[in-house]
C-alpha positions in Angstrom: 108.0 122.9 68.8 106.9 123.2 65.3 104.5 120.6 63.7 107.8 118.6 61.6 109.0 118.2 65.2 106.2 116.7 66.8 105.7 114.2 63.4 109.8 113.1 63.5 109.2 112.9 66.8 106.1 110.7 66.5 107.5 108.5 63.3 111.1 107.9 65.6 108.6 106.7 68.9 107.0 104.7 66.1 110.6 103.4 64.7 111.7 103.1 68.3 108.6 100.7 69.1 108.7 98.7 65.9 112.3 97.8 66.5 111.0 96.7 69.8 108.8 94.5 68.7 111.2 93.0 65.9 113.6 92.2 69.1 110.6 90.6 71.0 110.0 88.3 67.7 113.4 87.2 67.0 113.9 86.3 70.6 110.3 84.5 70.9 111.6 82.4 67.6 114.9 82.0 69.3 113.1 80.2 72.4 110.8 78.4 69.9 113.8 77.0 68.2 115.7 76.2 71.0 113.0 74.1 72.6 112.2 72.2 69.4 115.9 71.6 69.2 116.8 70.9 73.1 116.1 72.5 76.4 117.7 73.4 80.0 119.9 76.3 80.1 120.1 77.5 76.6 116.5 78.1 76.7 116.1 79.2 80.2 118.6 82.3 78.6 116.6 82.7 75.7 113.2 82.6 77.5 114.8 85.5 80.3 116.1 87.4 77.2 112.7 87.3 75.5 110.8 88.2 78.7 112.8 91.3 79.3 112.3 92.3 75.1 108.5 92.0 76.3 108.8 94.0 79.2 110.5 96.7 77.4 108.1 96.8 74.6 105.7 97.2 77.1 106.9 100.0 78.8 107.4 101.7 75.8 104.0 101.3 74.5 102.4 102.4 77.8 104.0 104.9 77.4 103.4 105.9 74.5 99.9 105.1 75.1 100.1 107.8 77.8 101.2 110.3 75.7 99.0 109.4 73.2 96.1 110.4 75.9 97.5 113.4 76.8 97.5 115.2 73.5 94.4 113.4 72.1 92.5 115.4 75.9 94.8 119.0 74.6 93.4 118.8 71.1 90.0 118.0 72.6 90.3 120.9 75.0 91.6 123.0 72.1 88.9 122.6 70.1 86.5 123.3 72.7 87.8 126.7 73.9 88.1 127.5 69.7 84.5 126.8 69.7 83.4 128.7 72.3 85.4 132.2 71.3 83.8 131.7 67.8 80.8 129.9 68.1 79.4 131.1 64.6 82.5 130.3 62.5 81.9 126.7 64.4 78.5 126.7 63.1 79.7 128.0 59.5 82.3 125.1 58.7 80.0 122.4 60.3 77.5 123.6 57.8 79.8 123.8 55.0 81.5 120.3 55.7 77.4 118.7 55.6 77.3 120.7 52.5 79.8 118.9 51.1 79.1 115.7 52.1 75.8 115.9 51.6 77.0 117.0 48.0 79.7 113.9 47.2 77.1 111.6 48.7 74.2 113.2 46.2 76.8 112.5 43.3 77.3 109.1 44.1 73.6 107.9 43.8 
């Protein structure tokens, strides 16, 4: 899967989870409305409906929490094998990165 892949993927699960949310608002100011305006059935419908938008936005952010995890632990496992193969170019761009900032941060005084 090439990188544009994984970000479409990534800005859709995004788009996916903010539309979520958006449903989970409307319906909350639905139930709000309704019991400033009257109560009984009309908001015991509007209450279910906003309970199930909440449990779907949920799942979906667990879920995305999850994979969130996973590729945060392959990048972190990535890195380490990288460093261990080439422990000297490791050493080389830490160095030059300090460099750097030691640099901008010399600049700025």
């Amino acid at each position: 899967m090439s990188r544009r892949t994984k970000v479409s993927n990534t800005e859709r699960a995004y788009d996916d989870l903010m539309d979520e949310f958006s449903t989970l608002v409307e319906a909350m100011e639905d139930v709000f409305s309704a019991a400033a305006e009257d109560g009984g059935e009309k908001l015991s419908e509007l209450k279910g409906q906003a309970e199930a938008s909440l449990k779907k936005a949920k799942a979906r952010l667990g879920g995305m929490e999850k994979q969130a995890m996973a590729k945060a632990r392959k990048i972190a496992t990535d890195s380490d094998d990288y460093v261990h193969e080439n422990p000297w170019t490791a050493v080389g761009v830490g160095a030059g990165v300090g460099l750097l900032l030691g640099l901008l941060i010399g600049r700025g005084r």
